[in-house]
N, C-alpha and C positions, 0 to 999 in steps of 0.2 A: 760519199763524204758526209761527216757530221759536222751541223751549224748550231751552236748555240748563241740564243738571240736574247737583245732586251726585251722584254716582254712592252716599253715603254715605248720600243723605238716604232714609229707612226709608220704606211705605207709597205714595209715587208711582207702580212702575212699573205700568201699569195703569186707572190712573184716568188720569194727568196727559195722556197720549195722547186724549183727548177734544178735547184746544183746539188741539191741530196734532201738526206733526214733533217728538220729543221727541231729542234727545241726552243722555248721562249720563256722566260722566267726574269722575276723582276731582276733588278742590277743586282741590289741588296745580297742577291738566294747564287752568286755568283761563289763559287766557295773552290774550293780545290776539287773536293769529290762531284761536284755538279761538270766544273771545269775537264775533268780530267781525260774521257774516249774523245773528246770532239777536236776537231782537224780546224775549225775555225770559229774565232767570236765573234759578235758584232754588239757594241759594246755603247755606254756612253761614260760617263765620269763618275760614277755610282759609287766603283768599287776600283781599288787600287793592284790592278796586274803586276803582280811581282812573284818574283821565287816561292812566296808562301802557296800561291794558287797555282804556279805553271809547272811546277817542278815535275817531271816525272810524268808529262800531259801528251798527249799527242798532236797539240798544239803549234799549229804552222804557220797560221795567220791571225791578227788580232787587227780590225776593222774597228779602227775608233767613228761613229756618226756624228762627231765632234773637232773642231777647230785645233784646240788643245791636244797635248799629250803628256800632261805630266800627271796623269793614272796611269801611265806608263811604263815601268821600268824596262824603259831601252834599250840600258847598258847591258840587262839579263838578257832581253830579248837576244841583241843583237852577239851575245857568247853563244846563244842555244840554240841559234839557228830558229829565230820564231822574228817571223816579218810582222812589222805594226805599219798600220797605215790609217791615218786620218782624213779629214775631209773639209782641205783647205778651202776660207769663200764661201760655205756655203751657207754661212748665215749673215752674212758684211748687213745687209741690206734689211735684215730685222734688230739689229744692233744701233746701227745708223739710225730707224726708227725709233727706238727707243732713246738714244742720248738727245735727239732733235726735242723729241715731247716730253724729256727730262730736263732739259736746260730751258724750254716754252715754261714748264711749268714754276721752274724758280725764276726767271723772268717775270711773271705773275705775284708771286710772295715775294722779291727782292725790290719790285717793282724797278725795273731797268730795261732800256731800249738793248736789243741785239746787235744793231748795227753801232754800240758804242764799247764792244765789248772783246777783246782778242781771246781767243782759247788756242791752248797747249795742247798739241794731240802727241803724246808720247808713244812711241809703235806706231809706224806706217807701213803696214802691211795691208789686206786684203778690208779689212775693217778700216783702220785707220785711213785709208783715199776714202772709200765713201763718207765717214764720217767729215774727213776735211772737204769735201766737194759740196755735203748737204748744209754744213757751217759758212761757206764760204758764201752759198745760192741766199741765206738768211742774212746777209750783210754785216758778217762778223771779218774781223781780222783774223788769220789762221796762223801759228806758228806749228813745225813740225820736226819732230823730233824722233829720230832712228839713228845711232851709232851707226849699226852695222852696214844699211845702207847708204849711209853718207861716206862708210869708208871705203865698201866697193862700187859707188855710180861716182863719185870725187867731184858732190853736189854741190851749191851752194844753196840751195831748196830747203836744206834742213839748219836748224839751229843748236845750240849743245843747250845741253839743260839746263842751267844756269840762265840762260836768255829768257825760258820758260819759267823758273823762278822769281824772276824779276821784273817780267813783264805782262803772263797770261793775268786773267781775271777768274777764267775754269781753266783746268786742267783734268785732261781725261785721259787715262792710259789705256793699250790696247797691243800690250806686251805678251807673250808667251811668259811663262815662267823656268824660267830657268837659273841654276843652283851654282853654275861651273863657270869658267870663261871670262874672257875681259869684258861682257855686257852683261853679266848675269842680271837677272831683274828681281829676285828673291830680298824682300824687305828696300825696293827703288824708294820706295816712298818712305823713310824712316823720320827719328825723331830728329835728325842731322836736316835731312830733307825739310821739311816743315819749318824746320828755325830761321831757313835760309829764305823764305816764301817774303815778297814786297807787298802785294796787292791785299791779301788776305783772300784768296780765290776761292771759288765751289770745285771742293775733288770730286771725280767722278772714276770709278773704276768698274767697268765691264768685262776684266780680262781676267783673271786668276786674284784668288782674295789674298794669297801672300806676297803677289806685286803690291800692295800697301797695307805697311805693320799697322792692325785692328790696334793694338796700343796704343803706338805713334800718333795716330787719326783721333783715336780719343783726347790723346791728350793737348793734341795740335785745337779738335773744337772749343776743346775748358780753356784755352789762352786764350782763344782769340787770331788763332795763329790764320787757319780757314775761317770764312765764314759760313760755309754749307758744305753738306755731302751729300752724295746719290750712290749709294751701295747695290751692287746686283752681286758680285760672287765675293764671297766671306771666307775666313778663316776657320778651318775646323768646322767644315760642312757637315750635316746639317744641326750641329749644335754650336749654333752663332751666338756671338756677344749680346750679351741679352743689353745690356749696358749701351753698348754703340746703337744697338738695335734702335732705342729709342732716339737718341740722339740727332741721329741722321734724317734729312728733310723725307729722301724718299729711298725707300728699303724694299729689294726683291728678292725672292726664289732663286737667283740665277738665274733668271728667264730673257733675259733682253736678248738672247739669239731663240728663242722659241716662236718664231711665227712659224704657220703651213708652209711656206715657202721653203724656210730654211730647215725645215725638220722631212720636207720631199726632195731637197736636193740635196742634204747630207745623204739619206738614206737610198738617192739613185749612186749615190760616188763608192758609197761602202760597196755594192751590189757591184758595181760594174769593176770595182778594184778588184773582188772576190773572180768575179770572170774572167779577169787580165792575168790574173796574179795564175792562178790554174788552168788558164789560154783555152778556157770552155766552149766558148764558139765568136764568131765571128761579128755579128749583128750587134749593135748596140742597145742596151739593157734598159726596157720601157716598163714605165707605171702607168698606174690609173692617173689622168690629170686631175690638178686641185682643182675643186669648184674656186671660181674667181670670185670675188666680193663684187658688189657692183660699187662704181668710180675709186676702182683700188688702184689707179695713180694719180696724184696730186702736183699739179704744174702750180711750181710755186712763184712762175711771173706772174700770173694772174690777180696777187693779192696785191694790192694798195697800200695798205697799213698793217701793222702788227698783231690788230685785234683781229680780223683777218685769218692772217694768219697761222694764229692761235687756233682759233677755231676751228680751222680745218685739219689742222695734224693733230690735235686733239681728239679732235674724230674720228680719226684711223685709231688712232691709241691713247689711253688715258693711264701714263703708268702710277696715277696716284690710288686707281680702281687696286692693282697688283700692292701696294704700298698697306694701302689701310689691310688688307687679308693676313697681311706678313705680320703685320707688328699687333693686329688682335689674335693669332694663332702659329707664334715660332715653332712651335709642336709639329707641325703640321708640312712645315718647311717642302720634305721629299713630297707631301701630296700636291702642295701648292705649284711645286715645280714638274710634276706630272699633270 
């Protein structure tokens, strides 16, 4: 069996050599002819799998080590007999981290207590409960918002957007992106969207940068409409709005799912899919373990006060370090995020 790999993706080289010929090359160098003898990818958001690259491939698996799948085209896949599989969860918990020490941090520059403050989590999925559960431990108000869920659990747990509209102070989405359907999320956050805003809130988007129109945003901050942004994934990656760029309090690489954690158990679920998928043996699929940080979990009873607080999750992560890098070197964007 041939595997062609990201040369980016952390903990493979080593293991993934068990199930065949491994190649490794950056996402970018992903082209048709690179693509084309290998029987499987392992991939991250880099480059866009579609007909232009798979046609004609011997291509039977495509291993996203990513939450997402809209570098995907499914619809080809799923005519051409080519299974795609992602790897649900497994960054919740570095995402989580970062919105907690993104909303610490504009609590700091807005000067505003947490515990006076509701946040909109729009997508409750895998991301969305840890982030509502670590929002919630910080003594905020939660509202939460999933259609789809509310239409198959017939919850009363979630809210319709409009409530969020009218009521959060942040609003953080944490949506897939999708184009089709009666939830599509493809431009959720428009200039419709914004008009309809009470509070004047801090957007925050960690999911897909065409869950909120880079236009829309711009022009929702020149009103007045928001009062803050926290941008991780952007439109027209990696040549971002140089314009919002500035704009926005705090601006990243796409990296809020990028800790060790989440970049060793995406890339154990890729691996172990690849073994299930081709029913290669029996035992379950082991790596080297992360070295652990030392006091790498933080009980957040323990704190007293806010300042506190601050300090401690600040300490794990300071996503203002990731911020100042991005907006002295947009150029730089794919290096920053590797």
């Amino acid at each position: 069996m041939k595997i062609l790999a990201d040369a980016h993706i952390p903990y493979l080289q080593g293991v993934a050599e068990q199930f065949g010929e491994v190649t490794y090359l950056p996402g970018n160098q992903f082209t048709k002819e690179t693509v084309k003898e290998n029987d499987v990818l392992i991939v991250r958001t880099v480059t866009r799998f579609d007909e232009n690259i798979l046609a004609d491939s011997n291509v039977k698996l495509i291993c996203s080590a990513t939450i997402g799948f809209d570098h995907i085209d499914t619809h080809y896949c799923e005519q051409n007999n080519i299974a795609w599989r992602t790897a649900p969860g497994c960054n919740a918990s570095s995402v989580e981290q970062y919105i907690t020490t993104s909303i610490v941090r504009m609590a700091q520059k807005h000067n505003f207590e947490l515990k006076d403050k509701t946040i909109g989590i729009v997508g409750v999925g895998n991301v969305g409960e840890k982030v509502a559960h670590a929002c919630q431990l910080l003594g905020m108000r939660v509202l939460l918002n999933d259609p789809p869920r509310q239409e198959s659990e017939k919850s009363d747990t979630f809210v319709d957007l409009d409530t969020i509209q009218r009521e959060a102070d942040i609003i953080t989405f944490h949506t897939p992106l999708t184009k089709k359907g009666q939830y599509a999320t493809f431009y959720l956050a428009d200039t419709s969207f914004f008009k309809e805003l009470s509070k004047r809130p801090i957007i925050i988007n960690s999911s897909r940068g065409a869950v909120v129109s880079n236009e829309a945003l711009k022009s929702a901050l020149k009103k007045g409409e928001v009062s803050g942004a926290i941008i991780d994934t952007w439109e027209n990656e990696p040549n971002i709005d140089s314009e919002l760029l500035e704009m926005v309090d705090i601006a990243t690489p796409h990296i809020a799912g990028y800790s060790a954690d989440g970049k060793w158990n995406a890339t154990k679920m890729s691996l172990q899919t690849i073994n299930d998928f081709f029913e290669l043996r029996k035992d379950p699929i082991k790596l080297l373990p992360i070295v652990e940080p030392e006091n790498s979990i933080i009980d957040l009873s323990q704190y007293k006060n806010d300042d506190q607080l601050t300090k401690a999750l600040l300490y794990s992560y300071d996503p203002l370090e990731d911020s100042t890098q991005l907006k002295k070197n947009p150029h730089k964007f794919y290096y920053l995020r590797s």
